[in-house]
mmCIF file as gemmi writes it, N, C-alpha and C atoms, coordinates in Angstrom:
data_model
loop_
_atom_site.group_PDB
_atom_site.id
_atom_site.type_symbol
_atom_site.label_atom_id
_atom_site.label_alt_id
_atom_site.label_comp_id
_atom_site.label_asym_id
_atom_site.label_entity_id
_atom_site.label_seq_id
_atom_site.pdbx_PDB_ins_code
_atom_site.Cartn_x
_atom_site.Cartn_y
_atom_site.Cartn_z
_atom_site.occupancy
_atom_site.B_iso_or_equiv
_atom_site.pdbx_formal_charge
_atom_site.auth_seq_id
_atom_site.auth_asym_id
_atom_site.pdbx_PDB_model_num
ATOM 1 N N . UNK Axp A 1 ? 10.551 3.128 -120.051 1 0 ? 1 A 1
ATOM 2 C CA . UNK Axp A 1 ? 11.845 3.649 -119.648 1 0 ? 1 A 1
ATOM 3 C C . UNK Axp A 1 ? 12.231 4.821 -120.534 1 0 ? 1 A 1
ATOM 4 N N . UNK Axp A 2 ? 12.787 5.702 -120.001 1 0 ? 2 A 1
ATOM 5 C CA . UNK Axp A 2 ? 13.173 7.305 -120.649 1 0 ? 2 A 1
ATOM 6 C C . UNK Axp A 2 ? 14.523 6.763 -121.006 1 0 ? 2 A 1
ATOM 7 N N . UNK Axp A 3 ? 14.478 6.845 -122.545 1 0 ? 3 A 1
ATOM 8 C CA . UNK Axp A 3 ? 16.117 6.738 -123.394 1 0 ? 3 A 1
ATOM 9 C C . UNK Axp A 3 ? 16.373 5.161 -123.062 1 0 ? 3 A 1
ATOM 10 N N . UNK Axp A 4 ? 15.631 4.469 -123.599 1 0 ? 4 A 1
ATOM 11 C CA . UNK Axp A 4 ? 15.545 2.857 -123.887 1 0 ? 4 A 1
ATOM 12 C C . UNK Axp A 4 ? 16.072 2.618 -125.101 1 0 ? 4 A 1
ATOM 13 N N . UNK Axp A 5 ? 17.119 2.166 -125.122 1 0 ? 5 A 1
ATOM 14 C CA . UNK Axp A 5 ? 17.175 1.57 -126.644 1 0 ? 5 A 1
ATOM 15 C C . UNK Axp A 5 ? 15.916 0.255 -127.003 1 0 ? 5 A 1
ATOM 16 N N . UNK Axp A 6 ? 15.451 0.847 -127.796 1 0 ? 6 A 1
ATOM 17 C CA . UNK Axp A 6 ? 14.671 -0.362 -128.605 1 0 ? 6 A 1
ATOM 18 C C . UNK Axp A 6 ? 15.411 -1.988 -128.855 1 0 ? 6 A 1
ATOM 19 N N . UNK Axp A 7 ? 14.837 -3.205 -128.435 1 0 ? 7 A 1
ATOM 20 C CA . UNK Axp A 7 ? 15.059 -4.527 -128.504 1 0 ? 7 A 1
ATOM 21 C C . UNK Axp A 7 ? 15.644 -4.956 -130.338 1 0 ? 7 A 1
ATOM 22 N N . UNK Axp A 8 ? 16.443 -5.003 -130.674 1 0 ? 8 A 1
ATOM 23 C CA . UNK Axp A 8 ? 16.862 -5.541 -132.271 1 0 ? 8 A 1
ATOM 24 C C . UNK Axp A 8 ? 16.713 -6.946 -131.808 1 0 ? 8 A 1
ATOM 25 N N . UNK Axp A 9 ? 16.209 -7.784 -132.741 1 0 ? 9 A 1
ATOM 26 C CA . UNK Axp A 9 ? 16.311 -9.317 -133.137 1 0 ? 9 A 1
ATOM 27 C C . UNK Axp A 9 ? 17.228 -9.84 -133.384 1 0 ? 9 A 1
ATOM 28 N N . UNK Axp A 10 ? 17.63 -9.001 -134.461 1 0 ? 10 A 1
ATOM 29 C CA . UNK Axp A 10 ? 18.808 -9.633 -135.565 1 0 ? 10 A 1
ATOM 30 C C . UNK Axp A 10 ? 20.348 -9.465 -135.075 1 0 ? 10 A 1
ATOM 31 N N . UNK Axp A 11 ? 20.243 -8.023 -134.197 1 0 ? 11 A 1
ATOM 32 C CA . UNK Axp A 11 ? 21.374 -7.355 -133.271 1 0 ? 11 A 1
ATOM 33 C C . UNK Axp A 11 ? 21.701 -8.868 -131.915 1 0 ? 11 A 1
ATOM 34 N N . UNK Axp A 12 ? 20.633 -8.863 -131.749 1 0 ? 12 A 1
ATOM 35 C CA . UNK Axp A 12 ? 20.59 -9.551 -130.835 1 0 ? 12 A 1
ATOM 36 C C . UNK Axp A 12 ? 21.948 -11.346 -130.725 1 0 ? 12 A 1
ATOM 37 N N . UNK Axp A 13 ? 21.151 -11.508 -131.838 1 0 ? 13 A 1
ATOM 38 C CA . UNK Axp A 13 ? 21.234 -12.992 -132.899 1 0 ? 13 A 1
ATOM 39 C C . UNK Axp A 13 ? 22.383 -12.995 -133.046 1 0 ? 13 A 1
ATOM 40 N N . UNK Axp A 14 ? 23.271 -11.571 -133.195 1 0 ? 14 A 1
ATOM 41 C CA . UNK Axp A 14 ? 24.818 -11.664 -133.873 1 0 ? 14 A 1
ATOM 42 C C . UNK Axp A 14 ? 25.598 -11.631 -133.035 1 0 ? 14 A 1
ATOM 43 N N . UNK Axp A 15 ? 24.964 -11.351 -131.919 1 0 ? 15 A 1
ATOM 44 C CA . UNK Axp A 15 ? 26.193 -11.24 -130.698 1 0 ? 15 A 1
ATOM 45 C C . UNK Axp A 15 ? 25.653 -12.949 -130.236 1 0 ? 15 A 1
ATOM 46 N N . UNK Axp A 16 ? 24.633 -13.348 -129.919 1 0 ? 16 A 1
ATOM 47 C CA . UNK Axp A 16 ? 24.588 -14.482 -129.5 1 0 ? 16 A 1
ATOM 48 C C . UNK Axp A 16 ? 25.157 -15.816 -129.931 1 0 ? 16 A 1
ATOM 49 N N . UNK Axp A 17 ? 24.606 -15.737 -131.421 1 0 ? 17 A 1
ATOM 50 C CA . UNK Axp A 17 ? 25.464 -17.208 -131.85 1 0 ? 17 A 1
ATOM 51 C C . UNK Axp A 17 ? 26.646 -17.481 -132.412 1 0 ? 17 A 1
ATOM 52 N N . UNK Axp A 18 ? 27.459 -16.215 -132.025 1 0 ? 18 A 1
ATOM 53 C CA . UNK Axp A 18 ? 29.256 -16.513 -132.524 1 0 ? 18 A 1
ATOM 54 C C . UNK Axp A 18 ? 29.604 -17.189 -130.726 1 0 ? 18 A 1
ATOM 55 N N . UNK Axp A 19 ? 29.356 -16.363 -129.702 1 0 ? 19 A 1
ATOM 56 C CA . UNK Axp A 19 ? 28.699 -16.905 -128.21 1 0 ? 19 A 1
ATOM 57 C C . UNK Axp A 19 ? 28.309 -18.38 -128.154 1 0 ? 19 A 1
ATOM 58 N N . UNK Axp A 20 ? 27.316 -18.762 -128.504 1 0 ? 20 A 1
ATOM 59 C CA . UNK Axp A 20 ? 26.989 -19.996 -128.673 1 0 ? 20 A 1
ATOM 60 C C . UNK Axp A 20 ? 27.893 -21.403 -128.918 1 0 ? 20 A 1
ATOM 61 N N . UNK Axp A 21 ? 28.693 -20.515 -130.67 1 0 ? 21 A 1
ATOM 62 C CA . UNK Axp A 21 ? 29.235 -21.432 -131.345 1 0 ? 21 A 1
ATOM 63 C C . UNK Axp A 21 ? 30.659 -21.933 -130.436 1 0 ? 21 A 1
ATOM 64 N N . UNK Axp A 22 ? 31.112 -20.849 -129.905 1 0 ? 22 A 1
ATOM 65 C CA . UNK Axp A 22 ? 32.089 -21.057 -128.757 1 0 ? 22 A 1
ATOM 66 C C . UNK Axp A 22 ? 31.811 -21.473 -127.927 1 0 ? 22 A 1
ATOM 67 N N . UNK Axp A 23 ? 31.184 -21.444 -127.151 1 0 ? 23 A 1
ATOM 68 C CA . UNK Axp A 23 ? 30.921 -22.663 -126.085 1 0 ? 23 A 1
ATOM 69 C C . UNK Axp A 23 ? 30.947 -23.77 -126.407 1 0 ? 23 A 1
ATOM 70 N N . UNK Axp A 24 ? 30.297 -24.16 -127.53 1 0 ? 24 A 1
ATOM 71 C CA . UNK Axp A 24 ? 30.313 -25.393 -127.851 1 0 ? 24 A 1
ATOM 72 C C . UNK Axp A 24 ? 31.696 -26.323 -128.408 1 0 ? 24 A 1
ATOM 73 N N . UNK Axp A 25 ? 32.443 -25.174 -128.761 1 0 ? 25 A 1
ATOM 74 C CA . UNK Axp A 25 ? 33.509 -25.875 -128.904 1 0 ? 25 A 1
ATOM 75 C C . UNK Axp A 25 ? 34.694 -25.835 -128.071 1 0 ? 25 A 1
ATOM 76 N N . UNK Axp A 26 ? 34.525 -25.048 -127.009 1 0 ? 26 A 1
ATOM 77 C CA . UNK Axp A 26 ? 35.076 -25.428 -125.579 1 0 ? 26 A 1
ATOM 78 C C . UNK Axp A 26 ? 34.508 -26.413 -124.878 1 0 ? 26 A 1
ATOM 79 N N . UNK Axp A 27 ? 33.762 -27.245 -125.014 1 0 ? 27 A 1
ATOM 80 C CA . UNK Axp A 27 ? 32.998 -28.183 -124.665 1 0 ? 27 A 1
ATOM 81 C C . UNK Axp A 27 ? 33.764 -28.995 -125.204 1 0 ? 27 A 1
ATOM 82 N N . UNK Axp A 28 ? 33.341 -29.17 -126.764 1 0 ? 28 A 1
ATOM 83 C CA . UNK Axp A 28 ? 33.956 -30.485 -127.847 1 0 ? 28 A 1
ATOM 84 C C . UNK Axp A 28 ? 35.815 -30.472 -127.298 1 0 ? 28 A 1
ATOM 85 N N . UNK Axp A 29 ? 36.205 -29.481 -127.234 1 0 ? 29 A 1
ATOM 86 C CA . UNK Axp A 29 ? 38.07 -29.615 -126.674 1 0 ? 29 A 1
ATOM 87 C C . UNK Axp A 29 ? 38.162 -30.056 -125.864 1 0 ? 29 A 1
ATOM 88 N N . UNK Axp A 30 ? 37.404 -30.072 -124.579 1 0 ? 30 A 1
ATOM 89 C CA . UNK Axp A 30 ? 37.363 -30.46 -122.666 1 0 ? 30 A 1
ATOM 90 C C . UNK Axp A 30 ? 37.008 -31.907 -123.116 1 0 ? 30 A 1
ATOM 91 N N . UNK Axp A 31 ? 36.025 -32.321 -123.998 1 0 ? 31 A 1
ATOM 92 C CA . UNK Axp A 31 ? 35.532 -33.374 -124.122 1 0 ? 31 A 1
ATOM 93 C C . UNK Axp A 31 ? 36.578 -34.311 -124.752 1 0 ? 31 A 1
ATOM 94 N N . UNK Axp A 32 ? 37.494 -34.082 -125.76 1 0 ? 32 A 1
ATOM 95 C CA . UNK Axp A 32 ? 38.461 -34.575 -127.046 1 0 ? 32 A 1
ATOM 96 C C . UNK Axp A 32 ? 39.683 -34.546 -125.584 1 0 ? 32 A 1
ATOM 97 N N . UNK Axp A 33 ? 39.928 -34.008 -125.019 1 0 ? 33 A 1
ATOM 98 C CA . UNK Axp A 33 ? 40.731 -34.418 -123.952 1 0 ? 33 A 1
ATOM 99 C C . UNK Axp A 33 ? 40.392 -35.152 -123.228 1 0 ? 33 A 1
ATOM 100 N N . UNK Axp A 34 ? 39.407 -35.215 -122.424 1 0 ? 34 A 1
ATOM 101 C CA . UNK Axp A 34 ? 39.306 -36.521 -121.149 1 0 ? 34 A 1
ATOM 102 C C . UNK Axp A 34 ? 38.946 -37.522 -121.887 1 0 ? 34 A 1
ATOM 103 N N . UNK Axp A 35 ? 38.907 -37.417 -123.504 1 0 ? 35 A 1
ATOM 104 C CA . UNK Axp A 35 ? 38.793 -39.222 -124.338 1 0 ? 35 A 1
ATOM 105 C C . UNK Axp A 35 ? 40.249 -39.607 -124.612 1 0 ? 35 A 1
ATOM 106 N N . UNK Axp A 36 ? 40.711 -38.581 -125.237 1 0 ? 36 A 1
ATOM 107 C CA . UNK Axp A 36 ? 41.615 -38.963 -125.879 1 0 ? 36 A 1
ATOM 108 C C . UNK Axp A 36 ? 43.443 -38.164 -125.439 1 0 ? 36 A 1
ATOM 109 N N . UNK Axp A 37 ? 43.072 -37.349 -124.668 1 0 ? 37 A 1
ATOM 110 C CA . UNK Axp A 37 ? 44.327 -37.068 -123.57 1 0 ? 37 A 1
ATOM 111 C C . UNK Axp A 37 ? 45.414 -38.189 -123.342 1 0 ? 37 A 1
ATOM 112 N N . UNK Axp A 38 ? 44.981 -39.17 -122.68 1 0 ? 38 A 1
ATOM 113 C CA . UNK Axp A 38 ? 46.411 -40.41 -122.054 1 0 ? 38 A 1
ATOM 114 C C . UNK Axp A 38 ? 46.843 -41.108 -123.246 1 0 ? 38 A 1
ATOM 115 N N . UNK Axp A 39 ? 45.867 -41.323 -124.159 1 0 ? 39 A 1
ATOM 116 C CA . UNK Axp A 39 ? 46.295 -41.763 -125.648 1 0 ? 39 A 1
ATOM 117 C C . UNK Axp A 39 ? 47.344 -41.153 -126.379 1 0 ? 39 A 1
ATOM 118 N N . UNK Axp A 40 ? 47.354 -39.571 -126.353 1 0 ? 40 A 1
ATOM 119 C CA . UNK Axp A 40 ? 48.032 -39.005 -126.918 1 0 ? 40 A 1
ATOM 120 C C . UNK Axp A 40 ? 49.308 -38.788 -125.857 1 0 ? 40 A 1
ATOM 121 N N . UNK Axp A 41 ? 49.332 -38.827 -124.789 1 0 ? 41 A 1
ATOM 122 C CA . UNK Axp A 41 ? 50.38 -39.481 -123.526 1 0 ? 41 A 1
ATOM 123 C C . UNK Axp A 41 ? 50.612 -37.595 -123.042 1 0 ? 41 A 1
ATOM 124 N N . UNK Axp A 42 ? 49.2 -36.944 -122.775 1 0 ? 42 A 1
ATOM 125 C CA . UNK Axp A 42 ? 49.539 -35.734 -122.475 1 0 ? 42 A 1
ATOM 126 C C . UNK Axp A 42 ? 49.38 -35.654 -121.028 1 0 ? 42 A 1
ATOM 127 N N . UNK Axp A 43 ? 49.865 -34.712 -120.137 1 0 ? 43 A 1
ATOM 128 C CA . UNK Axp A 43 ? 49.902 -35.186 -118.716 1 0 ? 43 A 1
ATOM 129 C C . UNK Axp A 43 ? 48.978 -34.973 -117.911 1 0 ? 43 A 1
ATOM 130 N N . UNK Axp A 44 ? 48.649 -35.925 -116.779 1 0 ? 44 A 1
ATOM 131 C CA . UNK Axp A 44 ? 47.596 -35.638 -116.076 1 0 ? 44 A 1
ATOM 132 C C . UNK Axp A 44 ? 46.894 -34.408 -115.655 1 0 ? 44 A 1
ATOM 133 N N . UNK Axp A 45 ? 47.482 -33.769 -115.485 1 0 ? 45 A 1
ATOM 134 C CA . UNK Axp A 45 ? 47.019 -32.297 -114.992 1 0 ? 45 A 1
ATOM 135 C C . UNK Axp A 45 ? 46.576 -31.703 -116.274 1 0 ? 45 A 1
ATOM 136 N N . UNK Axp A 46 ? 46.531 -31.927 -117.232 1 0 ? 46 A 1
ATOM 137 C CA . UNK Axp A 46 ? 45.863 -31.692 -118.552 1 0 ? 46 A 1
ATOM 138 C C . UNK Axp A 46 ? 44.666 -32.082 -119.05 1 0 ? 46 A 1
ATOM 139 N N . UNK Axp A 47 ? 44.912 -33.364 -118.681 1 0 ? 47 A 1
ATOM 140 C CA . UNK Axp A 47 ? 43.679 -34.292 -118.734 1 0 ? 47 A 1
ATOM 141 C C . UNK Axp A 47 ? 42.267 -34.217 -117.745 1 0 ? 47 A 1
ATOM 142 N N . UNK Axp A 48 ? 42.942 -33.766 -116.702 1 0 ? 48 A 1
ATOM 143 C CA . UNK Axp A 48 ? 41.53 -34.3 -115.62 1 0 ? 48 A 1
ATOM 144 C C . UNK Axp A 48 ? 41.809 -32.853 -115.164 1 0 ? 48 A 1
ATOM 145 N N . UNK Axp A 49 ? 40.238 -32.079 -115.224 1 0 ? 49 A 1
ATOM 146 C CA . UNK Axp A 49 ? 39.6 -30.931 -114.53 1 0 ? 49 A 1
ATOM 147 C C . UNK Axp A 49 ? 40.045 -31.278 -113.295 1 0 ? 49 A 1
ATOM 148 N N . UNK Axp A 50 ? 40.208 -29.96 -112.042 1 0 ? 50 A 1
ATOM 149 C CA . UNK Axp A 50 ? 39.548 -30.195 -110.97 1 0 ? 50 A 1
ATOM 150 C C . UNK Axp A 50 ? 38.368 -30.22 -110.459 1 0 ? 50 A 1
ATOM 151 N N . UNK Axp A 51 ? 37.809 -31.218 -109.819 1 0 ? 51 A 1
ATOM 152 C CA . UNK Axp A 51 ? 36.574 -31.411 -109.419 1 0 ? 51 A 1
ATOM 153 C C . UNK Axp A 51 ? 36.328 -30.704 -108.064 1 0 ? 51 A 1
């Protein structure tokens, strides 16, 4: 390809796993709610995704 930027590793790596680390903890929050949501007496529509 004419005027390719060259592939970085490390470039790569730094955008990916701040990426990563967030997902995962939008996961762990979605998850800490549908356990522990009605416990803490927060309201349904909080608790349960739509499916």
């Amino acid at each position: 390809m004419h005027g390719a930027q060259p592939v970085d590793p490390i470039a790569l790596r730094q955008r990916l796993l701040p990426r990563a680390a967030l997902a995962l903890v939008v996961i762990a929050c979605g998850l800490c709610l549908r356990w522990y949501g009605f416990p803490l007496a927060l309201p349904a529509f909080v608790v349960h995704s739509a499916n």
